[in-house]
Backbone as numpy.savetxt, mean C-alpha at the origin, in Angstrom:
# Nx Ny Nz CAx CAy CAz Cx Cy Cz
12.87 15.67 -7.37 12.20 14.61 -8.09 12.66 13.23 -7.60
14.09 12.97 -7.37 14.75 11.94 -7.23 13.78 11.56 -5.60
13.59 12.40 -4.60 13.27 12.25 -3.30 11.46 11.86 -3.67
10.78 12.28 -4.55 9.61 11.91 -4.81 9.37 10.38 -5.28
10.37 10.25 -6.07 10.47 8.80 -6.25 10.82 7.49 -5.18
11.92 8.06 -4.66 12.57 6.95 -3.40 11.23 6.83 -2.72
10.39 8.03 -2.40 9.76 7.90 -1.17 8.89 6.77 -1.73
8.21 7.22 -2.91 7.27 6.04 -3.61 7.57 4.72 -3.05
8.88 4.38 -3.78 9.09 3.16 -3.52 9.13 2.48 -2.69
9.80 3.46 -1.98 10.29 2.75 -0.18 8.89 2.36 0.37
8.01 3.25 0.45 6.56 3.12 0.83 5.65 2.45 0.30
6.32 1.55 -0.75 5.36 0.53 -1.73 5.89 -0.75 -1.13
7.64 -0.47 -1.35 8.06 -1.53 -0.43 7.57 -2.07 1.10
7.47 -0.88 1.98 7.10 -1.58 2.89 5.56 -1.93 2.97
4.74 -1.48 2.28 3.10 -2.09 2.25 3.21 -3.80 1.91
3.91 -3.46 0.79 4.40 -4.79 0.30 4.60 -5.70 1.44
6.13 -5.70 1.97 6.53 -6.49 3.16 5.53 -6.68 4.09
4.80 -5.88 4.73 3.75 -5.46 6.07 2.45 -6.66 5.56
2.52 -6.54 4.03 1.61 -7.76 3.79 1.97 -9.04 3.87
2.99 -9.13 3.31 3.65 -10.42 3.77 3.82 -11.17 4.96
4.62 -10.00 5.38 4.74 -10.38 7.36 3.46 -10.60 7.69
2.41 -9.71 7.69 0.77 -10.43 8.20 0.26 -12.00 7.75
0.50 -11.80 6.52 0.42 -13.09 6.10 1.18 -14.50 6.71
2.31 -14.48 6.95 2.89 -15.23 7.64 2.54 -15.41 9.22
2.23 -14.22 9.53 1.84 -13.99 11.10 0.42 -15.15 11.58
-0.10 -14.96 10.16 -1.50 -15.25 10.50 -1.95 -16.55 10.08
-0.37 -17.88 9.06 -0.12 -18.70 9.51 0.20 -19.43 10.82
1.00 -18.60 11.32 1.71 -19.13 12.57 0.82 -18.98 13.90
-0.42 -17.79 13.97 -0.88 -17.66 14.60 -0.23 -16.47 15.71
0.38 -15.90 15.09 1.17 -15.15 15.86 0.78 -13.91 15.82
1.70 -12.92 16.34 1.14 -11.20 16.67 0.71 -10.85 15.12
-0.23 -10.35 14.56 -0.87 -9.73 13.58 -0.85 -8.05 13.38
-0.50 -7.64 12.00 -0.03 -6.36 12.08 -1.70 -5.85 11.83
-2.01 -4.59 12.19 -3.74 -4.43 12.37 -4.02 -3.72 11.32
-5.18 -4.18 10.93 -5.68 -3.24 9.80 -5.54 -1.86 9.13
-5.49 -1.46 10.62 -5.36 -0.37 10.35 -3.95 0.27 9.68
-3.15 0.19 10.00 -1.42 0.38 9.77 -1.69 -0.21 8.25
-2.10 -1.63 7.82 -2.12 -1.46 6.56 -2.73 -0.59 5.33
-4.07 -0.33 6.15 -4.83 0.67 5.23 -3.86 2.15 5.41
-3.21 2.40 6.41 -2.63 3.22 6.81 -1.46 4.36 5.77
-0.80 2.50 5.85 0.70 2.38 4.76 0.00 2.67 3.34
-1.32 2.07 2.70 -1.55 1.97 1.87 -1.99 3.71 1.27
-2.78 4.28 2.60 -3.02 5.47 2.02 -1.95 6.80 1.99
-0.96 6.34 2.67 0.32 7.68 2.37 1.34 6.99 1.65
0.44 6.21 0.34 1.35 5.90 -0.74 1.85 4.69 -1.42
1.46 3.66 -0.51 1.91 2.37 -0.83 0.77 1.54 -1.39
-0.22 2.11 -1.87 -1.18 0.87 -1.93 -1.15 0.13 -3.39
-0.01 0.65 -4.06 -0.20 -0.09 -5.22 0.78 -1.69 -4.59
2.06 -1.46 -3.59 2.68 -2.33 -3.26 1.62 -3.17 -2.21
0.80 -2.61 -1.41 -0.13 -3.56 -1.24 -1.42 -4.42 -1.75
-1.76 -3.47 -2.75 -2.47 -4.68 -3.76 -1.89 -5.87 -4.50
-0.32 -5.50 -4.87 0.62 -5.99 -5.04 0.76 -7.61 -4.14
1.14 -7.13 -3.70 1.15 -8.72 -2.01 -0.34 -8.79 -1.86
-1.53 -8.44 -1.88 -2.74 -9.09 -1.57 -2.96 -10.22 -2.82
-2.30 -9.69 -3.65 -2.38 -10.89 -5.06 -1.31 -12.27 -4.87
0.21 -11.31 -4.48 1.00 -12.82 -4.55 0.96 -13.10 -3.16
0.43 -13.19 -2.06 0.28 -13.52 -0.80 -1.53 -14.29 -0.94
-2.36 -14.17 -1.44 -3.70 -14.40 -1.41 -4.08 -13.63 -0.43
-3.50 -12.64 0.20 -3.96 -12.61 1.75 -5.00 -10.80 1.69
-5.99 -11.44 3.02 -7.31 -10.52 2.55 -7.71 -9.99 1.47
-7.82 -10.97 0.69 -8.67 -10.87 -0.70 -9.98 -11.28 -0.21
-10.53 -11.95 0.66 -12.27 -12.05 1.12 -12.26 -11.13 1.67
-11.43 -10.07 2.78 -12.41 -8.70 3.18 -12.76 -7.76 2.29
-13.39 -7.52 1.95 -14.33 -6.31 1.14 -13.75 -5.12 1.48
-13.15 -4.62 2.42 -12.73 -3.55 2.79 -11.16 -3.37 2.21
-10.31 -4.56 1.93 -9.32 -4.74 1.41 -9.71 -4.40 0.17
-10.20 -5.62 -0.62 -11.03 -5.62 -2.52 -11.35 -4.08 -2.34
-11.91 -3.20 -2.21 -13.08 -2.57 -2.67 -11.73 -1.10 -2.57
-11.14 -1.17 -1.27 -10.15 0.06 -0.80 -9.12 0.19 -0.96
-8.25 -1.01 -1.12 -7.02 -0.82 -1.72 -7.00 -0.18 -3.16
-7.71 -0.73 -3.61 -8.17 -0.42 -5.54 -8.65 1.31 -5.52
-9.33 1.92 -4.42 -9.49 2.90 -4.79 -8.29 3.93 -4.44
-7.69 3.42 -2.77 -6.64 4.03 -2.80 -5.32 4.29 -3.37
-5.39 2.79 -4.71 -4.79 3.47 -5.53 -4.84 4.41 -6.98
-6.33 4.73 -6.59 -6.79 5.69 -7.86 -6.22 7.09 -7.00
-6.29 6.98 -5.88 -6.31 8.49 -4.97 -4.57 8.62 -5.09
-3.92 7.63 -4.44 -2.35 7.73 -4.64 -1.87 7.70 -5.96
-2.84 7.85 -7.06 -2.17 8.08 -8.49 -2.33 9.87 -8.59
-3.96 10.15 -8.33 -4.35 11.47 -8.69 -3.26 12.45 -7.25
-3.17 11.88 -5.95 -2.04 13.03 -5.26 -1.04 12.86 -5.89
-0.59 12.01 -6.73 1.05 12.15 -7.35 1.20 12.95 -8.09
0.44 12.48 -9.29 0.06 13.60 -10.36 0.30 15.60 -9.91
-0.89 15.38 -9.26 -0.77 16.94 -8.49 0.59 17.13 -7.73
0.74 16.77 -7.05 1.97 16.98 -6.54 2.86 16.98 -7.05
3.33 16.13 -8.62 3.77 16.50 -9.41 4.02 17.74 -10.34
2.66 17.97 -10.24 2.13 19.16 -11.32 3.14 20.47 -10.06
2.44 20.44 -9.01 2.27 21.52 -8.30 4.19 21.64 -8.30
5.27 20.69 -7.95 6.71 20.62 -7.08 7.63 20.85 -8.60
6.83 20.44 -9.79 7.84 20.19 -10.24 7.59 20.57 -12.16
6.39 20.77 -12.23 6.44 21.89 -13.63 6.14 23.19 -13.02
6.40 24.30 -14.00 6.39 25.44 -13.75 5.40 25.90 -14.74
């Protein structure tokens, strides 16, 4: 259970950060982390930490693909927890 949790976090954490760092990147004009890797991070678990930073960062809140997918991927990373819950850890 304890390892189900860390992973959560760690993986919320870094969606989190990965938004940030883009965000900053894309002040400076500098190397940009790609869409993809974020939707990436977001779908093996982190996307509540990246909706998270799309709010306190402002950042890709106008792509539609951000709005519309982060929000669902975190309906999907609630319902695999759940199960995976159900399945690892009641009997």
């Amino acid at each position: 259970m304890l390892i189900f949790i860390a992973y959560w976090v760690v993986v919320n954490m870094v969606g989190f950060l990965m938004m940030g760092h883009d965000k900053s990147q894309a002040k400076r004009r500098g190397r940009r982390v790609p869409e993809k890797r974020l939707f990436t991070l977001a779908a093996i678990g982190g996307a509540l930490g990246s909706w998270i930073a799309m709010r306190v960062y402002r950042h890709k809140t106008k792509h539609m693909s951000f709005v519309i997918g982060i929000p669902l991927l975190i309906v999907l990373n609630a319902f695999c927890s759940y199960y995976l819950y159900e399945f690892l850890f009641i009997e």
